[in-house]
CHARMM-style PDB file with segment names, atoms N, HN, CA, C and O in Angstrom:
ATOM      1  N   UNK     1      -3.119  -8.938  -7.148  1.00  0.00      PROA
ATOM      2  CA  UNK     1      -1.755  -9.337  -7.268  1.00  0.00      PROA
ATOM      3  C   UNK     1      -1.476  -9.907  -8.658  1.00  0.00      PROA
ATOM      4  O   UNK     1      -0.377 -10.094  -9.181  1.00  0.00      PROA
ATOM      5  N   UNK     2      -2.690 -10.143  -9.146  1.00  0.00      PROA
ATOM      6  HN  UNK     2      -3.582  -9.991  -8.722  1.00  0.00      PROA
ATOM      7  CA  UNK     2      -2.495 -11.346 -10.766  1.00  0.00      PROA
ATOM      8  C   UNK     2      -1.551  -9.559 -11.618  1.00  0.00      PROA
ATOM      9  O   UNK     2      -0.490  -9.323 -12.195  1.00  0.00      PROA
ATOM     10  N   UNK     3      -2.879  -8.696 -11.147  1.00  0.00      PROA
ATOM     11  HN  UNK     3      -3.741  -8.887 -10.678  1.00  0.00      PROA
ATOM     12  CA  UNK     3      -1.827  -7.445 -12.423  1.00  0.00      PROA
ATOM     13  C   UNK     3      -0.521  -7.031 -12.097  1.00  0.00      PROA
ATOM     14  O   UNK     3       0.264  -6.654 -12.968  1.00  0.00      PROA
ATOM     15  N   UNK     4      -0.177  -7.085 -10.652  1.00  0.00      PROA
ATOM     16  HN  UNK     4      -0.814  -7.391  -9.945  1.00  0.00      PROA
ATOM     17  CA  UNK     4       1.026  -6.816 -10.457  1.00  0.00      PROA
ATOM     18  C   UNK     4       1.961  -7.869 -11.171  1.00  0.00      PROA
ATOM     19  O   UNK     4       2.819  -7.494 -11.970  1.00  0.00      PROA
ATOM     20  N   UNK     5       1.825  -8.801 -10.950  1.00  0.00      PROA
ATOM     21  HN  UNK     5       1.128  -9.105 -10.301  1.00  0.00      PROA
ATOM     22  CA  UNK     5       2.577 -10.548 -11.357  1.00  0.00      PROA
ATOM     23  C   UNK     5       2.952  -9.706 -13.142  1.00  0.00      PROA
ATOM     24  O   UNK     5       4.061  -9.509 -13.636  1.00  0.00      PROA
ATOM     25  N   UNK     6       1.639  -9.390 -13.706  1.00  0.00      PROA
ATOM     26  HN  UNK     6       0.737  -9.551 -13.304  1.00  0.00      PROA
ATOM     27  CA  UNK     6       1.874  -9.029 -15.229  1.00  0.00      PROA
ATOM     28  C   UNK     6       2.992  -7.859 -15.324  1.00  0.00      PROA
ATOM     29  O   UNK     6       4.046  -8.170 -15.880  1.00  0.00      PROA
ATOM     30  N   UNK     7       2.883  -6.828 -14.935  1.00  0.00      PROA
ATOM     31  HN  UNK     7       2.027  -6.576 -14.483  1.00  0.00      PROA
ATOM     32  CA  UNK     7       4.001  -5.797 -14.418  1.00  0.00      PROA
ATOM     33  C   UNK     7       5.516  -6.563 -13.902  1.00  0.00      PROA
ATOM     34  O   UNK     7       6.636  -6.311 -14.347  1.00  0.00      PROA
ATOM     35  N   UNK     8       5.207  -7.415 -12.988  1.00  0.00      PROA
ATOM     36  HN  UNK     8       4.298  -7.619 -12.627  1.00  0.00      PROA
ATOM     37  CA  UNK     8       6.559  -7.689 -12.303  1.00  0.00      PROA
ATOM     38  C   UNK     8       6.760  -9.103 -12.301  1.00  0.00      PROA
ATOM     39  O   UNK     8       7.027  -9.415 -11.141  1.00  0.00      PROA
ATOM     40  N   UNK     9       6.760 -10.263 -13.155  1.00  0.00      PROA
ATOM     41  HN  UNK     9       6.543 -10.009 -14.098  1.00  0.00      PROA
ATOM     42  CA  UNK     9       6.538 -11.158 -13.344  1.00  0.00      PROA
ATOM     43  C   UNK     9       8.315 -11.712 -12.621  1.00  0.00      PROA
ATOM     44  O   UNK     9       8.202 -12.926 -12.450  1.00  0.00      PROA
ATOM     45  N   UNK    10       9.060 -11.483 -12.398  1.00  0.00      PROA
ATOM     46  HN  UNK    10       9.152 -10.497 -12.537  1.00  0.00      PROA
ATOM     47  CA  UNK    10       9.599 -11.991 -11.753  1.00  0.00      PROA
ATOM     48  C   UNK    10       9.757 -12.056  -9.931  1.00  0.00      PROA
ATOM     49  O   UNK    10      10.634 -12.591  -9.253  1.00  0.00      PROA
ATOM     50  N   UNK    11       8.920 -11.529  -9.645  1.00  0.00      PROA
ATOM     51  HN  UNK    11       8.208 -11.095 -10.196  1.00  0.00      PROA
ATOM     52  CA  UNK    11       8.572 -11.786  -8.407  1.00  0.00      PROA
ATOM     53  C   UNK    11       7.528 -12.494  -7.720  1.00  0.00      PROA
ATOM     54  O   UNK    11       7.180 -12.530  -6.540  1.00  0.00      PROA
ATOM     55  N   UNK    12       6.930 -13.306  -9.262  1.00  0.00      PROA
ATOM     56  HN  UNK    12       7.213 -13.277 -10.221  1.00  0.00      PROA
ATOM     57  CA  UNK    12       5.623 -14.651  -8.784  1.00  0.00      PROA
ATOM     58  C   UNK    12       4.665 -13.925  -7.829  1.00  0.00      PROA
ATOM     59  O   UNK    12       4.348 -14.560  -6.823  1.00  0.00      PROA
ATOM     60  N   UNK    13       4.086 -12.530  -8.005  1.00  0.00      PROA
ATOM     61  HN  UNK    13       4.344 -12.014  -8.822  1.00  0.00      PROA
ATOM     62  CA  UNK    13       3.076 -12.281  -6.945  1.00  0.00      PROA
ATOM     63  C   UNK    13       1.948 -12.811  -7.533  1.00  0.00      PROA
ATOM     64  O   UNK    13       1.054 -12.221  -6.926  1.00  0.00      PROA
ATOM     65  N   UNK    14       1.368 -13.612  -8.398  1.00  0.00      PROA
ATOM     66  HN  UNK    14       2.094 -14.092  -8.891  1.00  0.00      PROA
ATOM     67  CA  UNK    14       0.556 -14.578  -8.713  1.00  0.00      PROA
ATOM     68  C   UNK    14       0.335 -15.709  -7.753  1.00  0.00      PROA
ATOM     69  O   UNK    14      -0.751 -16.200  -7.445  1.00  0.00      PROA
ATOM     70  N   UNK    15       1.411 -16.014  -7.368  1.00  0.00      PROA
ATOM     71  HN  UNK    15       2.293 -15.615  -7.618  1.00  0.00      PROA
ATOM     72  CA  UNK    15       1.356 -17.402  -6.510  1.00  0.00      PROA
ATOM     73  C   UNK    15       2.357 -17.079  -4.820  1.00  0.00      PROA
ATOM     74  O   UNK    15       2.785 -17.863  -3.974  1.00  0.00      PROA
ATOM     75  N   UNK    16       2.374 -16.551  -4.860  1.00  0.00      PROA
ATOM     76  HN  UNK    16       2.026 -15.914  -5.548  1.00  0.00      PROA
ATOM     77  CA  UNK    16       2.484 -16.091  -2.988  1.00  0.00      PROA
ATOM     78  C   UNK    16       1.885 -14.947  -2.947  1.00  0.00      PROA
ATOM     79  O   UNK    16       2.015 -14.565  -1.784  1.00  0.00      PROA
ATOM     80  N   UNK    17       1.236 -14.086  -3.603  1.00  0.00      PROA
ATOM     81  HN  UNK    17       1.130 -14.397  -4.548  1.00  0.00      PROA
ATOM     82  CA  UNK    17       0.165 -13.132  -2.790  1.00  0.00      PROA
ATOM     83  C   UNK    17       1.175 -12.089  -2.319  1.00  0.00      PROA
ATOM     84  O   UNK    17       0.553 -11.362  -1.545  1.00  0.00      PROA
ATOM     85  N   UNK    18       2.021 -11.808  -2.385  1.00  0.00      PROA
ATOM     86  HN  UNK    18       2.527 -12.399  -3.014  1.00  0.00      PROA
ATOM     87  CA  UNK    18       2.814 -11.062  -1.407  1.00  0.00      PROA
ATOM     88  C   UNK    18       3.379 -11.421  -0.259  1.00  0.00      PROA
ATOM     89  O   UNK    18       3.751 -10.511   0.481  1.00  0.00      PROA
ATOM     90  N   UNK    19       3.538 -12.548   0.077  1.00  0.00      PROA
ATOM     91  HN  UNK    19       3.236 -13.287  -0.524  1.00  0.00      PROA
ATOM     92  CA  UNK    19       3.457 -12.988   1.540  1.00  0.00      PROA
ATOM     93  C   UNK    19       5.046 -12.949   1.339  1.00  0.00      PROA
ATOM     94  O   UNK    19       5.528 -12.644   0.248  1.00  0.00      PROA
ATOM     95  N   UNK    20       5.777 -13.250   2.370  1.00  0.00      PROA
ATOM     96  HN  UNK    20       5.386 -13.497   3.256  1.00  0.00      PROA
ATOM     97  CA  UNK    20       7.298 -13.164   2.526  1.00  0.00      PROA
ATOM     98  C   UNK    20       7.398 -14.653   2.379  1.00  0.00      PROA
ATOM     99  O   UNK    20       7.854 -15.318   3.309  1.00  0.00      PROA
ATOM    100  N   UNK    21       6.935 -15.302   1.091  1.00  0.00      PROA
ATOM    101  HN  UNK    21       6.564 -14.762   0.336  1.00  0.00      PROA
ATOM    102  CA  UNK    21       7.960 -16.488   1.103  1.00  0.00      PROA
ATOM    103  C   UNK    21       9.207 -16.718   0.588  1.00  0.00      PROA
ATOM    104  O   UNK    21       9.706 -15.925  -0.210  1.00  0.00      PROA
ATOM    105  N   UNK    22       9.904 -17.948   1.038  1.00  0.00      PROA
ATOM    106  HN  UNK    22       9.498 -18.592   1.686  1.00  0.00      PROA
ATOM    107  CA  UNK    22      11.682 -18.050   0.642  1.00  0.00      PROA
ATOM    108  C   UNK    22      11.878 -17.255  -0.894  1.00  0.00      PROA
ATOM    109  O   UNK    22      12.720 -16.404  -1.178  1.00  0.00      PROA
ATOM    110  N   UNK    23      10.571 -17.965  -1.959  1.00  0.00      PROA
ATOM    111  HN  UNK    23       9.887 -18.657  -1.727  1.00  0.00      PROA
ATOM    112  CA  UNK    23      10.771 -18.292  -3.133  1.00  0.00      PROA
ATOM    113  C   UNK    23      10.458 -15.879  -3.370  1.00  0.00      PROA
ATOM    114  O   UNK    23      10.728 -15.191  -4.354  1.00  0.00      PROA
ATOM    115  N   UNK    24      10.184 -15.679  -2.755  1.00  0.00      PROA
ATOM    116  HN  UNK    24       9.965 -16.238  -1.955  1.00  0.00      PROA
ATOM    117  CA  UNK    24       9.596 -14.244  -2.454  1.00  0.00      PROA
ATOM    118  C   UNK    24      10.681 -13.571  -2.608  1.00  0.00      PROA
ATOM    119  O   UNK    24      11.185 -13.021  -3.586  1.00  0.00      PROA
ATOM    120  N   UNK    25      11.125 -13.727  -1.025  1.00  0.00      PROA
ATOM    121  HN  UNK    25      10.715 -14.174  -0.230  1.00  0.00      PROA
ATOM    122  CA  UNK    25      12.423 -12.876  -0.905  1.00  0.00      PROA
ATOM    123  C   UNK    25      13.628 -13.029  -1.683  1.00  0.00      PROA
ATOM    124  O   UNK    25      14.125 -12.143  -2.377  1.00  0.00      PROA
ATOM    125  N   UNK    26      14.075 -14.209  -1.531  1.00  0.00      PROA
ATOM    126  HN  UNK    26      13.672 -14.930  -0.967  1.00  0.00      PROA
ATOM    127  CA  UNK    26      15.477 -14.611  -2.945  1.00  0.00      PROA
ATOM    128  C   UNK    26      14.603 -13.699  -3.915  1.00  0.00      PROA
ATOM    129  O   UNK    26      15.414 -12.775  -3.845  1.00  0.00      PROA
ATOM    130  N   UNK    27      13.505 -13.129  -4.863  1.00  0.00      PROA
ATOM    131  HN  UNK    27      12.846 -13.879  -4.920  1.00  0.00      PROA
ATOM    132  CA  UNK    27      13.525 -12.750  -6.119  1.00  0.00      PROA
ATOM    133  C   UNK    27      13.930 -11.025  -5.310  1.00  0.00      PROA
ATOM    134  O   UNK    27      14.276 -10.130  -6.081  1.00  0.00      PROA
ATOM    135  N   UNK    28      13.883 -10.855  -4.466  1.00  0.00      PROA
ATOM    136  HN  UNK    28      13.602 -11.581  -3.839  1.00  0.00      PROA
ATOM    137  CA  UNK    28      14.261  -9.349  -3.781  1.00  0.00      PROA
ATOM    138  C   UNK    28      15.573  -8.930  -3.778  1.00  0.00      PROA
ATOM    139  O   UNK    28      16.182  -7.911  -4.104  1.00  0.00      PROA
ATOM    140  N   UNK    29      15.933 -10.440  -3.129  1.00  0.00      PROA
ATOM    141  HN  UNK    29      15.438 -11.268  -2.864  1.00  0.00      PROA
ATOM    142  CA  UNK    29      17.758 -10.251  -3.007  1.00  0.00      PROA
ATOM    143  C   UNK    29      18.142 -10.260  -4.742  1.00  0.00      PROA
ATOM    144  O   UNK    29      19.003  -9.468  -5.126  1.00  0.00      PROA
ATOM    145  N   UNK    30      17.547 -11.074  -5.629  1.00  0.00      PROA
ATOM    146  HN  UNK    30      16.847 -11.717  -5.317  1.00  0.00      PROA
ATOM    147  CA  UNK    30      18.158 -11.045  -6.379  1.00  0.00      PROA
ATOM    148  C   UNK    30      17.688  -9.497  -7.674  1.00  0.00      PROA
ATOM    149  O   UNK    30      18.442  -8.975  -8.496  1.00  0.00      PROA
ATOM    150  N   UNK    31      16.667  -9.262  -7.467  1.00  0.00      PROA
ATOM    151  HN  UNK    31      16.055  -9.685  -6.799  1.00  0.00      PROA
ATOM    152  CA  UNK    31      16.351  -8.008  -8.662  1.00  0.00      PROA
ATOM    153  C   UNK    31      16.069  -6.764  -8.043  1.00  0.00      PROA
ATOM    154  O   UNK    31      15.720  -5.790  -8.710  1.00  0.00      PROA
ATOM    155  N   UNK    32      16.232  -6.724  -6.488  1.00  0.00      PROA
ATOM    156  HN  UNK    32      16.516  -7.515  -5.946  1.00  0.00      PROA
ATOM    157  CA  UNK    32      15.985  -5.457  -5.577  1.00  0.00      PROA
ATOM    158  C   UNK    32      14.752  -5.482  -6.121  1.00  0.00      PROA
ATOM    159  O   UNK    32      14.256  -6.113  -7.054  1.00  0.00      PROA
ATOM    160  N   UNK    33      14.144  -4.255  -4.963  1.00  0.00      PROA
ATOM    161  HN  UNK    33      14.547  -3.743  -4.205  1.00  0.00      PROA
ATOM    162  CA  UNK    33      12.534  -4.125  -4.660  1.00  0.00      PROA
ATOM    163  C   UNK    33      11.994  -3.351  -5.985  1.00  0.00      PROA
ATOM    164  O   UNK    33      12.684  -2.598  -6.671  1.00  0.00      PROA
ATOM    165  N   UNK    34      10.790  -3.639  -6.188  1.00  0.00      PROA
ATOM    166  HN  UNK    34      10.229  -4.251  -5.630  1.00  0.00      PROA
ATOM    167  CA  UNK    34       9.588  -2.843  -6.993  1.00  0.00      PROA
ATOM    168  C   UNK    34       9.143  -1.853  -6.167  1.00  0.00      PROA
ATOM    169  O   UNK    34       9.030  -1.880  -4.941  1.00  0.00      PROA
ATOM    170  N   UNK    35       8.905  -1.001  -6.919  1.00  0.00      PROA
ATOM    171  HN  UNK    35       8.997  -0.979  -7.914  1.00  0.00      PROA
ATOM    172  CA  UNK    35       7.794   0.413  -6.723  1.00  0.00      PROA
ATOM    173  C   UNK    35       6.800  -0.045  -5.794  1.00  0.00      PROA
ATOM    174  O   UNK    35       6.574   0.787  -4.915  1.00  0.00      PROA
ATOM    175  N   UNK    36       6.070  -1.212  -5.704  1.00  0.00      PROA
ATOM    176  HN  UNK    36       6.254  -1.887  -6.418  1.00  0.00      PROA
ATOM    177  CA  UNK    36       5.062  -1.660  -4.807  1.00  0.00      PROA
ATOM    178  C   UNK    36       5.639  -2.163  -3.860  1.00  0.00      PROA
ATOM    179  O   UNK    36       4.845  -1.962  -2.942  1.00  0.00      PROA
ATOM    180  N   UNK    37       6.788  -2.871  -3.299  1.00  0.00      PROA
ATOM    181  HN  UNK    37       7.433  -3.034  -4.046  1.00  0.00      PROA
ATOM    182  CA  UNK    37       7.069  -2.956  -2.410  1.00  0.00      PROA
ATOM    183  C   UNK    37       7.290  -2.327  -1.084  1.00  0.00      PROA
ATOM    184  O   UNK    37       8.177  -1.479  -0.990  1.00  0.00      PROA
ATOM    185  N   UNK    38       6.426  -2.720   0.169  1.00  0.00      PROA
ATOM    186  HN  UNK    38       5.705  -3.409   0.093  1.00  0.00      PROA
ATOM    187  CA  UNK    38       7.242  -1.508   1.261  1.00  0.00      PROA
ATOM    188  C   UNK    38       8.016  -1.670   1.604  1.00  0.00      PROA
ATOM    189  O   UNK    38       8.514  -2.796   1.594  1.00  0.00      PROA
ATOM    190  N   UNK    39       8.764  -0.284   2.284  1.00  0.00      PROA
ATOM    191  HN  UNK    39       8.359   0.630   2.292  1.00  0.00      PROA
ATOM    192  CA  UNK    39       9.957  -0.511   2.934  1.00  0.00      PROA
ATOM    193  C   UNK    39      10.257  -1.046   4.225  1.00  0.00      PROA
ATOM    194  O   UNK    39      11.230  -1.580   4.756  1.00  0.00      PROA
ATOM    195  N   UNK    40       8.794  -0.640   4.638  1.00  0.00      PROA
ATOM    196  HN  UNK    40       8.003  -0.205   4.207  1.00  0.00      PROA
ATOM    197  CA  UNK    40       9.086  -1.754   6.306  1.00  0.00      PROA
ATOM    198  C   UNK    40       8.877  -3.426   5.555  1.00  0.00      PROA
ATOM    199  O   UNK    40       9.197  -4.302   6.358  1.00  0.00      PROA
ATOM    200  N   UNK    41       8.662  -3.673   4.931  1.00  0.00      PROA
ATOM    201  HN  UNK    41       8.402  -2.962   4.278  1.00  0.00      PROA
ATOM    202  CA  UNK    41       8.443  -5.078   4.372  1.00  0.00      PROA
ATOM    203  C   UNK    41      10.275  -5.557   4.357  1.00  0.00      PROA
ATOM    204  O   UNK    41      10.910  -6.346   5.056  1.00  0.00      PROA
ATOM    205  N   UNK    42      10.669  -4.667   3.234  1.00  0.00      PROA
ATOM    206  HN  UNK    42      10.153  -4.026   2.666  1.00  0.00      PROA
ATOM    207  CA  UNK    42      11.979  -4.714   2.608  1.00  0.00      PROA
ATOM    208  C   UNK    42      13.104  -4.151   3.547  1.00  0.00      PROA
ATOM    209  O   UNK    42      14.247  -4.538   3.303  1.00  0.00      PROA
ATOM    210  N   UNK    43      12.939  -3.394   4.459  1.00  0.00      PROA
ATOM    211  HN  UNK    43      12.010  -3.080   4.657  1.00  0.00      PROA
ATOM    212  CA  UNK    43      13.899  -3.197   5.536  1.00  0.00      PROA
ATOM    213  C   UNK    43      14.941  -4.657   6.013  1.00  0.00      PROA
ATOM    214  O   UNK    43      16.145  -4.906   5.946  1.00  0.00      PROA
ATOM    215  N   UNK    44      14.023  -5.205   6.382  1.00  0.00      PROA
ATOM    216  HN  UNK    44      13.046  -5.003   6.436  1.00  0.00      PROA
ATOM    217  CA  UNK    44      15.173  -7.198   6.915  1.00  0.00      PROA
ATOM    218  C   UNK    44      15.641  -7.558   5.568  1.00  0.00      PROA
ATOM    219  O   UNK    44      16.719  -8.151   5.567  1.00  0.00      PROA
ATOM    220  N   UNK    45      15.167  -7.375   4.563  1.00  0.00      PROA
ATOM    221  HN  UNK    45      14.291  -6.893   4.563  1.00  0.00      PROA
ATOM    222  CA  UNK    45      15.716  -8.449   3.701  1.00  0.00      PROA
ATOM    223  C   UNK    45      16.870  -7.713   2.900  1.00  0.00      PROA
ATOM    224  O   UNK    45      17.716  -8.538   2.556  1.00  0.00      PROA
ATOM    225  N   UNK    46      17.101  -6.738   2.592  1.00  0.00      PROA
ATOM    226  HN  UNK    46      16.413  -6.067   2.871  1.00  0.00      PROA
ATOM    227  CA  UNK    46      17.756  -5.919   1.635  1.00  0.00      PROA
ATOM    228  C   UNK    46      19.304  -5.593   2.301  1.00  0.00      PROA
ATOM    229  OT1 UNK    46      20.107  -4.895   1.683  1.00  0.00      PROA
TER     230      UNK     46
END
């Protein structure tokens, strides 16, 4: 997740791992999903 974080540094996958936290999803709502994101992940939040 550290290289993704370097790639996508506004979505802090450095420090939540991917996990669906608050600080997680708000960066979803706010810059829509990455290429690595799934869509069953991103389905509720989008």
């Amino acid at each position: 997740m550290r290289e993704y974080d370097e790639r996508y540094p506004q979505y802090g996958f450095a420090k939540h791992k991917g996990y669906g936290t608050a600080s997680h999803i708000q960066a979803i709502r706010e810059f829509g999903p990455c290429p690595i994101h799934r869509k069953s992940f991103i389905g509720g939040i989008i």
